[in-house]
C-alpha positions as CSV (number, residue, x, y, z in Angstrom):
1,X,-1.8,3.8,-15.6
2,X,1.4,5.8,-15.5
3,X,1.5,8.3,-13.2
4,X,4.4,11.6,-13.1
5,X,6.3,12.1,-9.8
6,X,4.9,15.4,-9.2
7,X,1.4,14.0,-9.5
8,X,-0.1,11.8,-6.3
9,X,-2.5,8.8,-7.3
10,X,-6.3,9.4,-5.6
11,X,-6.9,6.1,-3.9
12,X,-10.3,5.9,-2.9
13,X,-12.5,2.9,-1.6
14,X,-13.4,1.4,-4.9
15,X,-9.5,1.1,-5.1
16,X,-8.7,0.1,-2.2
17,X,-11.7,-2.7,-2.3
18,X,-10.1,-3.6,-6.1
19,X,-6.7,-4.2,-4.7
20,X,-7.8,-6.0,-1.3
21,X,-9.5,-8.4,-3.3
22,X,-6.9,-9.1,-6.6
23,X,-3.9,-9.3,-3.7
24,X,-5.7,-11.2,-0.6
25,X,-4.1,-8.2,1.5
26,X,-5.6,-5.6,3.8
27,X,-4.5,-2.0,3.0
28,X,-4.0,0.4,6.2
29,X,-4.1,3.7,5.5
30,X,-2.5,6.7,7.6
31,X,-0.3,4.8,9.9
32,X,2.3,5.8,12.2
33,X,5.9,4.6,11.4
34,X,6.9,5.2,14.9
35,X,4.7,2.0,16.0
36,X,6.9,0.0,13.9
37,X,10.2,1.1,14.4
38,X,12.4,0.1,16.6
39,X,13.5,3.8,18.0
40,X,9.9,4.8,17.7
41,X,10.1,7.5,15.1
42,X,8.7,8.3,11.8
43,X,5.7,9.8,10.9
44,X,2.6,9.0,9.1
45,X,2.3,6.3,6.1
46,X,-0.2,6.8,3.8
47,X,-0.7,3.7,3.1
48,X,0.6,0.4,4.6
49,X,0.6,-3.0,3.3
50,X,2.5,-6.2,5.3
51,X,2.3,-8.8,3.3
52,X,4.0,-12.2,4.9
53,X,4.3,-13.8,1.7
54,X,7.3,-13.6,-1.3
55,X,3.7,-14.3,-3.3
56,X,1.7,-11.7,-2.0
57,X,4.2,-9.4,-2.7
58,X,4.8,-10.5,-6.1
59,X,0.7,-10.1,-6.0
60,X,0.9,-6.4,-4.8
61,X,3.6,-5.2,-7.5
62,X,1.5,-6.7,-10.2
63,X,-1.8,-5.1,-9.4
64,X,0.3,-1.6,-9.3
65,X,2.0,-2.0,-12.2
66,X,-1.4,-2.5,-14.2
67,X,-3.1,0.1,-12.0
């Protein structure tokens, strides 16, 4: 699915459940960069992934391209 740059991509559960399962990896949705950061700023993330894994990474940019 190609998607424009102006356009934002729906993610819904059915999604969400698709790419948990094909990547082993636990989206987190609306997250606050300011609990990461070291300075404790940023705002909201949409959506999160952390994957610990080279692999799972590799997994995660695979399922998007095809998605």
């Amino acid at each position: 699915m190609n998607i424009e740059a102006n356009k934002h991509l729906s993610w819904d559960s059915d999604l969400q459940s698709d790419f948990e399962n094909f990547t082993g990896l636990k989206v987190k949705c609306n997250v606050l960069a300011s609990k990461l950061s070291t300075f404790r700023i940023g705002g909201p993330i949409q959506y999160l992934i952390e994957p610990e894994q080279p692999q799972e990474l590799v997994s995660a940019l695979k399922w998007l391209r095809s998605n």
